[in-house]
C-alpha positions as MATLAB code, in Angstrom:
seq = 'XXXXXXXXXXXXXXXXXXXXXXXXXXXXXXXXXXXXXXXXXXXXXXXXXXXXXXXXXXXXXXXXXXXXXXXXXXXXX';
ca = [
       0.430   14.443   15.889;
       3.222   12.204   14.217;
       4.910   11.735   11.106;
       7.316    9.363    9.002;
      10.731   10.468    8.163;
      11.773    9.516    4.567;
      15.483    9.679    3.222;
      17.398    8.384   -0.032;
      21.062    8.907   -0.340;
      23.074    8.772   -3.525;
      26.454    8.958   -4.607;
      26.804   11.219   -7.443;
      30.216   10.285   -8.313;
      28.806    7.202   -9.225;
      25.274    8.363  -10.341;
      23.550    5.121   -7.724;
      22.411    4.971   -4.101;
      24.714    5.107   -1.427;
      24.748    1.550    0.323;
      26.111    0.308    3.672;
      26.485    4.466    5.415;
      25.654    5.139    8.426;
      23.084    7.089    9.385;
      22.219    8.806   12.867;
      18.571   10.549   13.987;
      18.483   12.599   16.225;
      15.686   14.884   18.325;
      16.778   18.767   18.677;
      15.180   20.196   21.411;
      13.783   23.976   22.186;
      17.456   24.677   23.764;
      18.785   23.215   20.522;
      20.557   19.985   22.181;
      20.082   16.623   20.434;
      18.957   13.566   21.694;
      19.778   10.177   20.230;
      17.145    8.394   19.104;
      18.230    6.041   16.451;
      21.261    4.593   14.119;
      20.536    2.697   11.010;
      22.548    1.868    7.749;
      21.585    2.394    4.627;
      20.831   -0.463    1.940;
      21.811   -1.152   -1.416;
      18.655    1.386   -2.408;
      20.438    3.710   -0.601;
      17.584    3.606    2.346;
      17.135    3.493    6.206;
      14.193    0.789    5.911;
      11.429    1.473    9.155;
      12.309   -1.944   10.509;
      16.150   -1.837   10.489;
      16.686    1.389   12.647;
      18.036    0.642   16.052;
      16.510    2.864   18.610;
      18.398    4.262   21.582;
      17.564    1.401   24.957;
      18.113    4.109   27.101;
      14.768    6.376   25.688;
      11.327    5.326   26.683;
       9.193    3.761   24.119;
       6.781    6.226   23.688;
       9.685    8.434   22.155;
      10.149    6.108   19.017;
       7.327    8.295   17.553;
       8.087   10.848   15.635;
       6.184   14.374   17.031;
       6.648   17.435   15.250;
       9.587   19.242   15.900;
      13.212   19.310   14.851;
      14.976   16.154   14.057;
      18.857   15.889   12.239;
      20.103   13.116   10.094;
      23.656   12.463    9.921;
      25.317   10.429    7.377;
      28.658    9.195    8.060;
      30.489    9.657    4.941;
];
């Protein structure tokens, strides 16, 4: 089974999205340690588009899909 992750950040402050943050996905496994998987940025809708996250070389392909399980976003703000 696989899924689609889905964010939107905003800055209330300013009541619009949040461009040009960085984000970070990672996988938590059953021992709770993450894994890198991905960093992105957001754009001026405040959104990680599909095609603009930059996976981790060093993980094999058949990781880029997203299995159930725990994942964390991190937004660098």
């Amino acid at each position: 089974m696989s899924g689609t992750l889905s964010s939107h950040i905003l800055d209330t402050h300013l009541g619009k999205p949040a461009a040009d943050i960085a984000v970070t996905l990672h996988r938590v496994s059953a021992s709770g340690e993450p894994s890198l998987l991905a960093n992105g940025v957001t754009n001026a809708d405040g959104r990680v588009t599909p095609d603009s996250w930059a996976f981790n070389p060093e993980i094999d392909i058949a990781e880029y899909h997203l299995d159930v399980g725990r994942y964390t976003l991190t937004f660098d703000t």
